[in-house]
N, C-alpha and C positions, 0 to 999 in steps of 0.2 A: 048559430055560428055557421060561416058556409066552409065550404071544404076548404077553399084557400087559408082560412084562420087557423083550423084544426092542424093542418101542417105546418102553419108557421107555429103552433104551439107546442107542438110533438117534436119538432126541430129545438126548439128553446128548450124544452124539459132534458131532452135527449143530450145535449153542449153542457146544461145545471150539471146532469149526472155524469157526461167525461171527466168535465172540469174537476169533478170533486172528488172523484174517481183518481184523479190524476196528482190532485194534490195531497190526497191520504198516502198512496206511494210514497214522492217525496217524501212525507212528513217521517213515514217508518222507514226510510233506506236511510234520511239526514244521519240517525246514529249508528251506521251499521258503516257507513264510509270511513275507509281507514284512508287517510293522505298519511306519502313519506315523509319523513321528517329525519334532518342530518344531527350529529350529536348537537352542534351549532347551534340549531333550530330549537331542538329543545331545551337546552339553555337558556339561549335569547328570551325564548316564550314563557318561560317557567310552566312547563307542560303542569297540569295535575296529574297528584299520582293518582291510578286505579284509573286514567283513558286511555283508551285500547287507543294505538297510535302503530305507526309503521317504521321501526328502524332502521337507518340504511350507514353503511360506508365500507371503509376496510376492515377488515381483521385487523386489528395491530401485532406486530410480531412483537412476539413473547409473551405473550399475555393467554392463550390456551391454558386452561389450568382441566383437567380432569378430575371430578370430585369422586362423589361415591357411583359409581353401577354407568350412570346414562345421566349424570346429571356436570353441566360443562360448563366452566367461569370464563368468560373469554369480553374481551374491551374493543369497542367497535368507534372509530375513527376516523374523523371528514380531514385532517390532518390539521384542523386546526385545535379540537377538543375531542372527547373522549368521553366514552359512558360507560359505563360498566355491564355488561349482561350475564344472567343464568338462563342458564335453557335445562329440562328436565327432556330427553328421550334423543331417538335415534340422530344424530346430524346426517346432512347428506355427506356422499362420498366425496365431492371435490369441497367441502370444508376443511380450508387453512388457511396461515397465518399472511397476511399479505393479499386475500381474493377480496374477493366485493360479495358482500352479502347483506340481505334486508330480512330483516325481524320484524315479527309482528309481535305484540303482547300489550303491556301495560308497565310504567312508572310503580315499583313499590314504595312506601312510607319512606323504606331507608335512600330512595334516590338510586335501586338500582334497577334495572331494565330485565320484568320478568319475560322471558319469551316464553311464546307456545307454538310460533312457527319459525321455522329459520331456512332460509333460502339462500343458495349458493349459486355460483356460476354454471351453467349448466353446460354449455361448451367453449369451445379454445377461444372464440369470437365472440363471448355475449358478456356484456357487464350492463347491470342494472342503466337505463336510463338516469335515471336522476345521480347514482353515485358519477357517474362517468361526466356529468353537467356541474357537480359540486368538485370535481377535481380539475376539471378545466378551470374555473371559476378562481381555484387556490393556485394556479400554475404550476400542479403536480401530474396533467397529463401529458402522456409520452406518444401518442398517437395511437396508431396502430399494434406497437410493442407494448403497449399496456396491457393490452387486448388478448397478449400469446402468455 
């Protein structure tokens, strides 16, 4: 074999081994990817319960219920439907009735939305991408005043 060969074969072994390298990643990140999903969406989809999926919309007002210690019943809404959530632990500070916030967790058996993260607006200027895309969409954005 002359030296030109050895390199184009050490080249070809070396692309086998990226490649596959590259595609085991994919393979183990595919279930670990959460995409948002609006109450909407999982309706439409008929999510299965027990996948870890991404919550998003508004708070609905009135629907905060505080149960026992740190554990909080509260209905999150694209303004077209509605889900139910519990979260078990601390909320952040600007969690209420009316803000935009994204849940992470999983669909229970009973059809309600277990969280184990919950994500609030962080300042006077920031609403999630996608709720802010889903309220446009419903013609419940107010522009900038949505925003404050």
């Amino acid at each position: 074999m002359t030296r030109k060969q050895r390199r184009l074969v050490l080249i070809g072994v070396a692309g086998v081994v990226l490649f596959s390298a590259v595609g085991l990643m994919l393979a183990a990140f595919q279930d670990n990817i959460v995409f948002f999903n609006s109450p909407s969406d999982v309706i439409a989809n008929k999510t299965a319960p027990g996948k870890r999926i991404r919550l998003g919309g508004l708070v609905e007002d009135g629907s905060v219920q505080r149960m026992d210690g740190t554990t909080v019943r509260f209905t999150v809404t694209d303004t077209a439907n509605v889900m139910p959530v519990v979260y078990t632990g601390l909320l952040p500070d600007l969690f209420r009735e009316g803000q935009g916030v994204v849940t992470e967790g999983a669909i229970g058996a009973d059809g309600v939305f277990v969280a184990d993260t919950v994500l609030a607006k962080h300042d006077e200027n920031y609403m999630p991408r996608e709720v802010a895309d889903a309220l446009k969409q419903d013609g419940h954005w107010m522009g900038e005043e949505q925003a404050q």
